[in-house]
C-alpha positions in Angstrom: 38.6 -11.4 40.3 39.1 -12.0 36.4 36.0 -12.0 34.7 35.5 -14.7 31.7 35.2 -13.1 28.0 32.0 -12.3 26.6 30.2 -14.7 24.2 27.0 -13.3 23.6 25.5 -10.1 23.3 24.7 -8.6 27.1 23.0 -5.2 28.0 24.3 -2.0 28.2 27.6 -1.5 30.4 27.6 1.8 33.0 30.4 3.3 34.6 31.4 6.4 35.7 33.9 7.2 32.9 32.5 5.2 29.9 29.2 3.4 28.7 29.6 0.4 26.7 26.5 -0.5 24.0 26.8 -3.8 22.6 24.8 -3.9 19.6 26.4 -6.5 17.0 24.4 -5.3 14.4 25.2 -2.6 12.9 28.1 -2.1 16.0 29.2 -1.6 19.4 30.1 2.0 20.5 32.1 2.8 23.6 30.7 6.3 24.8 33.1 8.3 26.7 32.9 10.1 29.7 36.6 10.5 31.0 39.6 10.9 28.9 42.3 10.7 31.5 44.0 7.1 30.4 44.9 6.3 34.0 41.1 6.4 35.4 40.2 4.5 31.9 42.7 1.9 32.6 41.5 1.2 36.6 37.5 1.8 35.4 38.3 -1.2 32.8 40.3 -3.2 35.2 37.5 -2.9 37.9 34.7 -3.6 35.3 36.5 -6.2 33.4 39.1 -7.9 35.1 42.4 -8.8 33.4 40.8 -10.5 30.2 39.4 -9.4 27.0 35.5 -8.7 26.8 35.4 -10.4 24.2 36.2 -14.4 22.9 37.7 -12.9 19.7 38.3 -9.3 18.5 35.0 -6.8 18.5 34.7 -3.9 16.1 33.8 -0.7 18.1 32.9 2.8 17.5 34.1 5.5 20.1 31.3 7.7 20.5 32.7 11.5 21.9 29.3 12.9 22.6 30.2 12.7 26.0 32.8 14.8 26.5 32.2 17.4 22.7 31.5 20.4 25.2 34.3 19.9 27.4 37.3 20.7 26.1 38.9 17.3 26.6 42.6 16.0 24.8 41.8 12.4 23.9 45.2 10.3 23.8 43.6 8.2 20.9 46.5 6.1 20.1 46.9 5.4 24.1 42.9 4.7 24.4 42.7 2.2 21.0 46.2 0.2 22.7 43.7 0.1 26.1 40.6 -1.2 24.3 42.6 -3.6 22.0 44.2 -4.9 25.1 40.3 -5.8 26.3 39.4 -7.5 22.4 37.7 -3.9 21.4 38.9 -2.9 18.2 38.4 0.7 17.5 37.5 1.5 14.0 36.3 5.5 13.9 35.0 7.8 16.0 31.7 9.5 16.2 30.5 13.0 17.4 33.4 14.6 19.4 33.9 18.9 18.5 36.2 20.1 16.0 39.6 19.5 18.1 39.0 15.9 19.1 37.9 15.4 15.7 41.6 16.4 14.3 43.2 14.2 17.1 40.9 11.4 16.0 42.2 12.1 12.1 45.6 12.5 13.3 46.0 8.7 15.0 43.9 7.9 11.6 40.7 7.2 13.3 38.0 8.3 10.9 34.8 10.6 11.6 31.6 8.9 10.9 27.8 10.3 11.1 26.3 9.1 14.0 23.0 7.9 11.7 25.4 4.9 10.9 23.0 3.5 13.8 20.4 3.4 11.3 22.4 2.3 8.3 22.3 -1.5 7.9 25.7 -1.4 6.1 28.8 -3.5 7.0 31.0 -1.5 9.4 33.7 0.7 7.7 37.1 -1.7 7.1 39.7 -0.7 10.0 42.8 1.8 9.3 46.0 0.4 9.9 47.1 0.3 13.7 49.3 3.4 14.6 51.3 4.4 17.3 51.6 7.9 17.0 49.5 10.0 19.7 47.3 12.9 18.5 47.9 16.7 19.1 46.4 18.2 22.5 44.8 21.0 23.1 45.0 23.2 26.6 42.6 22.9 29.3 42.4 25.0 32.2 45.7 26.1 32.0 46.9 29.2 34.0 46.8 32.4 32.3 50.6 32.9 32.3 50.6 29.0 30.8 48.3 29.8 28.2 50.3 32.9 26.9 52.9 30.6 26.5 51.6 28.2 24.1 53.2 28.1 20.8 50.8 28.4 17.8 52.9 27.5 15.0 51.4 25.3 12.4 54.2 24.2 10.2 55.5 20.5 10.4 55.8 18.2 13.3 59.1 17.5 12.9 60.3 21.3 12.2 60.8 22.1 15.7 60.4 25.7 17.3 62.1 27.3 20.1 61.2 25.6 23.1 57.8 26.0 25.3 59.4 27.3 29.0 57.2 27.2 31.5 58.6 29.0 35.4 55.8 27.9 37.7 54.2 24.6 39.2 52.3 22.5 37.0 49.1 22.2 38.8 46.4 19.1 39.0 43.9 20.0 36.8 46.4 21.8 33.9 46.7 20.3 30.7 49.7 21.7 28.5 50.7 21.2 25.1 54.0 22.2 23.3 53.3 22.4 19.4 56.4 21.9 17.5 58.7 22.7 20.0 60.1 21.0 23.5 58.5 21.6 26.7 60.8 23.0 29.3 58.9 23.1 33.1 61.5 24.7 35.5 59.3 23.7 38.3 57.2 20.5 39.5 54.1 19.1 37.5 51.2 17.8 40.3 50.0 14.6 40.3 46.8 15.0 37.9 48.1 17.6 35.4 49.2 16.6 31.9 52.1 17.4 30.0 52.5 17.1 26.3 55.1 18.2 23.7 55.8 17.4 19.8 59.1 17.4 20.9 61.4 16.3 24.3 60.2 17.5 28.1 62.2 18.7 30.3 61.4 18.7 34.4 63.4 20.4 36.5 61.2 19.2 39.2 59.0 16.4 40.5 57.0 14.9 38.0 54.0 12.9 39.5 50.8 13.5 36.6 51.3 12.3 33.0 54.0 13.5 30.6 53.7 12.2 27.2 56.5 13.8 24.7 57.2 12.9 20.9 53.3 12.6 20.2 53.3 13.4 16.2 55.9 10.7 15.5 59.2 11.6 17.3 60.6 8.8 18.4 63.9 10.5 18.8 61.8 12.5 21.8 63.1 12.0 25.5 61.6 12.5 29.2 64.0 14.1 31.8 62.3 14.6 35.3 64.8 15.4 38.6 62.2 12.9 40.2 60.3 10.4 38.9 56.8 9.7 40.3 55.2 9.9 37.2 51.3 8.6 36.8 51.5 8.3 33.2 54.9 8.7 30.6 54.4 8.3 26.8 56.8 8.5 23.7 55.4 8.4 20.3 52.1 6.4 22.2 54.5 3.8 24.2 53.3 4.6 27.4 53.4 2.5 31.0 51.4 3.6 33.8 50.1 2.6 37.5 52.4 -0.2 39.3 54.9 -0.5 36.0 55.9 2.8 37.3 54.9 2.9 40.9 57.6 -0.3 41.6 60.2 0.6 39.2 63.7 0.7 41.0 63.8 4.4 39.4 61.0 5.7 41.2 61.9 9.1 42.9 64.9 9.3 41.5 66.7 11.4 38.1 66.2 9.8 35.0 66.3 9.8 31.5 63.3 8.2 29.5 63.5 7.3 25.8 62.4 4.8 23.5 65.0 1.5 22.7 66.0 0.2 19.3 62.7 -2.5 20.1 60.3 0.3 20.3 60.1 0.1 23.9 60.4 2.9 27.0 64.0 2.7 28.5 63.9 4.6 31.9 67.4 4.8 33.4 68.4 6.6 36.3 70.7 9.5 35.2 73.4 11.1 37.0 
């Protein structure tokens, strides 16, 4: 059932993956507890219904204490298109370790002090929206995936030899191909994450998320041998759950890339 926007201030929000503090004055923060956008995007759905929280737009702080000590890639671009789909308008980050912090400064999201609490100033004016994703960083990848990760540091868009990896993706694996395509010559499980600067190529089933092009590529692709994808992103463009789940190309070959309207064109290749 659709639940009516919020008028008036209301207590604290608890759910499994985030906590939402409404505190007008000086603001709301959104504390996080999950970073994976597909359990985000049901946990907001089940909470919220399909409407906004809010009658009109609501600034918000995203709070990262939650998830410092665990390692976490935060697709910030994907997460403020999610919250700004619900009237939450994300305008910087607090807390968070050194990583997410960069991710947060790459999508343009600035680092405050978390004493803003106690500060009685007016919220800090929002950045301009972006699109662009942030850089990832690896989680619990396999030793044999780790070794392959490229450490270059020299400009997005100066791309490297590409990032092969021989064996399964598994659930759980997070993988990120700096400056350079991703090559998997294997399948990638449902709840692993794939993420390149670059194209990726699957040479396999692809059923977790696979977001390619995420420092401003838009010239980045998505080739799977089948599509069963829980998640695909280029450049922060991204569709998810039933848009994928009922698409006439699910299961088959195809070829994803972004249209001269800035949208995800998935056609079913060869």
């Amino acid at each position: 059932m659709s639940k009516a926007p919020v008028s008036a201030p209301f207590p604290a929000i608890e759910h499994d993956t985030f906590s939402l503090q409404h505190n007008p004055m000086p603001i709301s923060r959104l504390i996080l507890r999950e970073t994976h956008l597909l359990k985000l995007t049901r946990a907001f759905k089940d909470t919220f219904g399909g409407l906004g929280i809010f009658a009109q737009p609501e600034p918000i702080l995203i709070d990262l204490s939650g998830i410092e000590n665990s390692g976490k890639w935060v697709d910030f671009p994907a997460l403020v298109s999610l919250l700004r789909n619900y009237q939450l308008d994300p305008i910087a980050v607090v807390g968070g370790n050194s990583k997410q912090r960069e991710q947060a400064a790459l999508a343009r999201l600035p680092q405050i002090e978390s004493r803003i609490e106690s500060q009685p100033e007016s919220p800090p004016k929002p950045p301009p929206p972006v699109l662009e994703p942030p850089a990832e960083a690896p989680v619990r990848a396999e030793p044999e995936i780790k070794a392959a990760l490229n450490p270059a540091t020299t400009s997005t868009h100066d791309l490297h030899l590409p990032m092969v990896i021989r064996q399964p993706v598994r659930s759980g694996a997070e993988l990120y191909a700096k400056h350079a395509d991703l090559i998997i010559i294997s399948m990638v499980s449902a709840g692993a994450r794939i993420v390149a600067d670059g194209s990726i190529y699957v040479h396999g089933a692809l059923k977790g998320t696979a977001a390619a092009g995420v420092n401003g590529l838009i010239q980045a692709r998505i080739f799977c041998e089948s599509f069963e994808p829980e998640i695909i992103a280029i450049n922060g463009i991204y569709l998810d759950g039933e848009q994928l789940a009922n698409h006439p190309a699910w299961g088959k070959r195809v070829l994803i890339e972004l249209n001269d309207r800035g949208q995800l064109d998935i056609r079913i290749f060869g």
